[in-house]
C-alpha positions in Angstrom: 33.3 -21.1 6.1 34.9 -17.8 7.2 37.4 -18.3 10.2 39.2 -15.9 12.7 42.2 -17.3 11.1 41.4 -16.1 7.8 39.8 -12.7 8.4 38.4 -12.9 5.1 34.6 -12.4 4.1 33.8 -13.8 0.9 30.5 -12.3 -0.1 28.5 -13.6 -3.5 25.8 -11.0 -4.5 22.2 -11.9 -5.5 20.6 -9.2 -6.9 22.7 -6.3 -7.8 20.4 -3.3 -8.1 20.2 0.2 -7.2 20.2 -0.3 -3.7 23.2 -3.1 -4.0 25.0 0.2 -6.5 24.5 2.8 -4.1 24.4 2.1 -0.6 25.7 -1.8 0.2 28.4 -1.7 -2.4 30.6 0.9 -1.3 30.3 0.4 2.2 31.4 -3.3 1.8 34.3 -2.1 -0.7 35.6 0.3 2.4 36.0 -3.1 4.7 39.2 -4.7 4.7 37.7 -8.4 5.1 36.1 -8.4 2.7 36.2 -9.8 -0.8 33.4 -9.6 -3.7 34.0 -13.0 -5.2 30.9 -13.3 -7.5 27.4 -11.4 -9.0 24.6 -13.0 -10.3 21.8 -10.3 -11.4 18.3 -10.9 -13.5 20.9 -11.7 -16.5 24.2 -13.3 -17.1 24.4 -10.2 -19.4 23.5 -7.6 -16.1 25.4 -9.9 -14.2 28.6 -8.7 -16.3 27.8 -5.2 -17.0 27.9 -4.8 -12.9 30.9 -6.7 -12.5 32.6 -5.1 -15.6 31.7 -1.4 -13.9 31.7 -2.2 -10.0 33.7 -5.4 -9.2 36.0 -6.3 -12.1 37.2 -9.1 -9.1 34.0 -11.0 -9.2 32.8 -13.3 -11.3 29.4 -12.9 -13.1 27.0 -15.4 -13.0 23.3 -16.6 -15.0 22.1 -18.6 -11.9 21.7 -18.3 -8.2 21.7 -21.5 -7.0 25.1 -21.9 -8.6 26.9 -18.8 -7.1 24.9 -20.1 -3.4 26.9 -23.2 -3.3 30.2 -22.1 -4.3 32.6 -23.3 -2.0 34.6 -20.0 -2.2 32.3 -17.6 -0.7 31.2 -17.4 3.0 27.9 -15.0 3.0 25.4 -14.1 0.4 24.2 -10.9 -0.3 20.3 -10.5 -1.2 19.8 -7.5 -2.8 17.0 -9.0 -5.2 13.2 -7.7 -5.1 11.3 -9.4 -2.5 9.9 -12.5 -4.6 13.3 -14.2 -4.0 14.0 -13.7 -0.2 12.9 -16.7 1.1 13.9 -19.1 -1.7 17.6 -18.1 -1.9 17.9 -17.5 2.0 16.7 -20.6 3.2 19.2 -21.9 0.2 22.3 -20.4 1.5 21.9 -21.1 5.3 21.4 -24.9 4.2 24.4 -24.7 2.4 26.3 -23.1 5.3 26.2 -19.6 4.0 26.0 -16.1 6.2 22.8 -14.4 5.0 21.9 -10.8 5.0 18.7 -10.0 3.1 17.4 -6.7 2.0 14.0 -5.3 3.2 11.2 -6.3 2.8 11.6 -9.6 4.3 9.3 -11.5 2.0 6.5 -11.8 0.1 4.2 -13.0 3.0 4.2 -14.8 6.4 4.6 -18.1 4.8 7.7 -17.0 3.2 9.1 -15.5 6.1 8.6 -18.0 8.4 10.3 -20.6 6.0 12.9 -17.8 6.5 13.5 -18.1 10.4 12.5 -21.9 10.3 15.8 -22.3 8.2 17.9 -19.4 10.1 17.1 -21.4 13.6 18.4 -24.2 12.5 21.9 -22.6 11.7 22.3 -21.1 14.9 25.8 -20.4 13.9 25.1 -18.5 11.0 24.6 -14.8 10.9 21.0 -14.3 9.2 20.6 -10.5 9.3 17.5 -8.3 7.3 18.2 -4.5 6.2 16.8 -2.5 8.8 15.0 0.6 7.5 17.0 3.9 7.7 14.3 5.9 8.7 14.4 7.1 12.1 17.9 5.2 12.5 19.7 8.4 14.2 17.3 9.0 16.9 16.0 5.2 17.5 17.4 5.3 20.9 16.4 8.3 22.2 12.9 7.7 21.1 12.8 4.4 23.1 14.7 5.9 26.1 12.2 9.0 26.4 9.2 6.5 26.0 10.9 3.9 28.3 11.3 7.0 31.4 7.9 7.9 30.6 8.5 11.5 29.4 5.1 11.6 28.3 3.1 9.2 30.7 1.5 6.3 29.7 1.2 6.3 25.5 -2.5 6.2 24.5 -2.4 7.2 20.9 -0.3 7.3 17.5 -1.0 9.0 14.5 1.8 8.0 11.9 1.6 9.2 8.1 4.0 8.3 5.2 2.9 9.6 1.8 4.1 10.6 -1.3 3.7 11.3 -4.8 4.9 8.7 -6.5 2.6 6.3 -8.3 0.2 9.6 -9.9 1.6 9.5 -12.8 -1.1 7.2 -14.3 0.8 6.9 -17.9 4.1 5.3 -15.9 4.8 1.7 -16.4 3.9 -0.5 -12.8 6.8 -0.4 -10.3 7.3 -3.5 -9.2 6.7 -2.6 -5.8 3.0 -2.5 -7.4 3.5 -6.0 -8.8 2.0 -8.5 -6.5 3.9 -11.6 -7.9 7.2 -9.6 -6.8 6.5 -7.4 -3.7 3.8 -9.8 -2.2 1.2 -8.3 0.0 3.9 -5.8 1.2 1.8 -2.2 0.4 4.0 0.8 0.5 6.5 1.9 3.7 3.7 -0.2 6.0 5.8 -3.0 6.9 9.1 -0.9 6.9 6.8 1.6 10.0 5.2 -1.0 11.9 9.2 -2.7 12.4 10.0 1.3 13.8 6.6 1.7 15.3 7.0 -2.5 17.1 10.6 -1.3 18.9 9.2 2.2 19.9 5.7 1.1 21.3 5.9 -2.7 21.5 3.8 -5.4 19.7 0.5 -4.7 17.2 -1.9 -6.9 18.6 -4.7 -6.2 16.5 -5.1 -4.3 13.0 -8.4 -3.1 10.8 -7.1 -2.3 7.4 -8.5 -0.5 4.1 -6.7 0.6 1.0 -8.1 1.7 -2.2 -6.2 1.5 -6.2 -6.4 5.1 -7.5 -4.8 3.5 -11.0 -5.6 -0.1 -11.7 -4.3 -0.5 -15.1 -0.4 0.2 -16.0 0.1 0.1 -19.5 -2.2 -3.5 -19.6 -1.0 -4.6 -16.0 -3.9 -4.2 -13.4 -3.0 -3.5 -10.0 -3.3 -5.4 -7.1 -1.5 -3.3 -4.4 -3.4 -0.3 -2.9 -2.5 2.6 -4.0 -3.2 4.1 -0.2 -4.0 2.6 2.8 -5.3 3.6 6.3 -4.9 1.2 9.2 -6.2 1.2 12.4 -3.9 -0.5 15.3 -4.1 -1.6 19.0 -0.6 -2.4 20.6 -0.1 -4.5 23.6 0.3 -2.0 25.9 -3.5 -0.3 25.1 -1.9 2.1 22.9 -4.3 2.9 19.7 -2.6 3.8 16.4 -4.0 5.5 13.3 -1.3 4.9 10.4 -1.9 6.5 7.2 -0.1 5.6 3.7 -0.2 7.0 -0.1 1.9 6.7 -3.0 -0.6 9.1 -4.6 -0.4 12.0 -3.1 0.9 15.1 -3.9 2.4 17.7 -1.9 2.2 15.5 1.0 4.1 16.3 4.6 6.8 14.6 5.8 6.8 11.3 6.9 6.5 11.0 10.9 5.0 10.2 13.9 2.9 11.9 16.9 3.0 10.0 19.8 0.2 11.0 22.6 0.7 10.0 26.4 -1.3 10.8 29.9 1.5 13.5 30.4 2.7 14.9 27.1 3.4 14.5 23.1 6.5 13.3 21.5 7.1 13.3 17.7 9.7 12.0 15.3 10.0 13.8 12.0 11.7 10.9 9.7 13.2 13.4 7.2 15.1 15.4 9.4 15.5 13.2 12.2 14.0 16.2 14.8 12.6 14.9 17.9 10.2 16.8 19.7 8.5 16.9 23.1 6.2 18.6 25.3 4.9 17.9 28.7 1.2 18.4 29.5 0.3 21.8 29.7 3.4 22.9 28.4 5.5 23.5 24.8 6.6 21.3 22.5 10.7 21.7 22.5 13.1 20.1 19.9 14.9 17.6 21.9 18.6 17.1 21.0 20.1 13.5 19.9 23.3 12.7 22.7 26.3 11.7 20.4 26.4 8.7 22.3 22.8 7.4 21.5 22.5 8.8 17.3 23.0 5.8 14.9 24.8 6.4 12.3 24.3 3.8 9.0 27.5 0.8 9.9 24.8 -2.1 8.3 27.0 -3.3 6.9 30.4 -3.2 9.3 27.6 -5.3 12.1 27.0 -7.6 9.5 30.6 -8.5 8.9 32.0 -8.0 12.2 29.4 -11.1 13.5 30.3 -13.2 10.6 34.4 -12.5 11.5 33.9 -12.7 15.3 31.1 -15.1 17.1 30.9 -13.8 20.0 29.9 -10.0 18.9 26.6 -8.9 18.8 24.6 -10.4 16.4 23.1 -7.7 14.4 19.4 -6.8 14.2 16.9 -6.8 12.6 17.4 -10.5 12.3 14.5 -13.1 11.1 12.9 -13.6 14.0 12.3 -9.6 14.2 11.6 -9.6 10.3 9.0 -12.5 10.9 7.5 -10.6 14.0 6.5 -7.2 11.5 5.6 -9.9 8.7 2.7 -11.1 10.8 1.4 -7.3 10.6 1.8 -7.3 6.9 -0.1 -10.7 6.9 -2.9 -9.6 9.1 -3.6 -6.1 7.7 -4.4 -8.2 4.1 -6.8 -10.5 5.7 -8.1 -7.3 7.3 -8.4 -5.7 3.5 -9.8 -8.9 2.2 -12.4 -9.6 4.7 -13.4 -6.3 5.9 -12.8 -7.5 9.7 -10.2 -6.7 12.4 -8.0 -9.5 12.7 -6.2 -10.2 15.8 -2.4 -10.6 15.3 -1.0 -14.1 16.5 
């Protein structure tokens, strides 16, 4: 275990793809506490071309279990697909490890809550999920507007995210399409309703419906909608109407429209413009203070709690990931049985 003598992180990786390459990797590189002591990928062989490009320090590895109870290292890094989240992070915190895990949590709620079952009974571990970047800059702002009422009491939100991406119909299935990997997760739903539960509070309730514009992917048939409309009720009264497609083209930004008793607010995700008008009134583009934008330091939080117990422990942790999993759950027994489904 890491100690405030040692100031040392020693971090295995599980999973070393394109998330892992581009974003995790070079921000842990530009911390001084940290060391990259070992990589396990899908392969031994992947497992050595990534430490033979990225971290010629670290030690490839075939199997994660292994690399998870090395005595050398202090915190494992998850950045495998979804199918492994729960297995290796209940794992490491049994075996005293730090755990941050990339989004999405897990496969379902089962999963998840094994997840937080384990992380609460390591209080002194650091168990930390990748929160979403999407409206990270103006997260703040967006709850402090809501939380001063700015536009009254919030009675309706209309939230679409769609793109483009699975209409090629001759493409290969993602394996965000693949049930056996991403789970019952469908799309950017569960990475919304963790924005949409700090914004507006808790989903209480959920009617779902998707539809498969391409079952078959070169002999694979699809499980995972394609789209998928969902109809919400949060705990304050608030209604939501949320809107999701991987098939379509030319579609909008993602964002959200945000009604109240004395106004509209509205949160572009792609250029992080926040908007607001008071009843009877225009909308104006509302500025992000300096002091409230969040900039992306994931990974900095991450360390900083492991090296120092008493700083914040950094969010979203399990117990939030397990909170948005319970959507997820829900909005599949709403697909499957055609019935709103209260959420526990």
């Amino acid at each position: 275990m890491v100690t405030l003598m040692s100031k040392r992180v020693r971090i295995g990786i599980v999973g070393a793809g394109g998330i892992v390459k581009s974003r995790h990797l070079p921000a842990l590189k530009g911390i001084e506490e940290v060391d990259i002591v070992a990589v396990c990928n899908s392969s031994l062989t992947s497992s050595q071309c990534f430490c033979t490009e990225f971290t010629p320090e670290a030690e490839p590895m075939e199997h994660w279990p292994e690399l998870v109870s090395r005595d050398d290292i202090d915190a494992i890094w998850i950045g495998a697909t979804p199918q492994l989240h729960s297995e290796v992070s209940c794992y490491a915190l049994r075996a005293g490890k730090h755990v941050f895990c990339q989004a999405r949590m897990a496969r379902n709620l089962a999963e998840s809550q094994q997840m937080w079952e384990a992380s609460m009974s390591n209080p002194e571990l650091v168990a930390m999920l990748c929160p979403p970047p999407y409206g990270m800059k103006g997260d703040v702002t967006m709850k402090r507007l809501l939380a001063e009422g700015a536009i009254g009491k919030p009675h309706q939100v209309i939230l679409h995210s769609m793109n483009g991406a699975w209409l090629d119909t001759e493409a290969p299935a993602h394996w965000r399409q693949r049930v056996e990997i991403s789970g019952l997760q469908v799309l950017s739903f569960g990475i919304y309703v963790e924005i949409l539960q700090r914004w507006m509070g808790d989903i209480v309730q959920v009617h779902a419906d998707g539809g498969i514009v391409q079952a078959d992917r070169q002999g694979y048939t699809i499980d995972i909608p394609d789209l998928l409309h969902v109809f919400c009720t949060f705990r304050n009264g608030a209604k939501g109407n949320l809107t999701f497609s991987g098939v379509a083209a030319h579609a909008p930004h993602d964002s959200i429209q945000i009604y109240g008793s004395e106004g509209t607010l509205t949160y572009n995700f792609v250029t992080d413009e926040i908007r607001l008008g008071g009843r009877g009134g225009s909308m104006e583009i509302m500025t992000i203070p300096s002091h409230e934008a969040k900039e992306w330091t994931v990974e900095r939080d991450f360390i900083n709690a492991v090296l120092n117990p008493s700083a914040p422990r950094p969010k979203p942790d399990f117990l939030e990931g397990m909170k948005y999993m319970r959507v997820v759950q829900c909005a599949a027994e709403s697909m499957d049985g055609g019935d709103t489904v209260r959420v526990a």
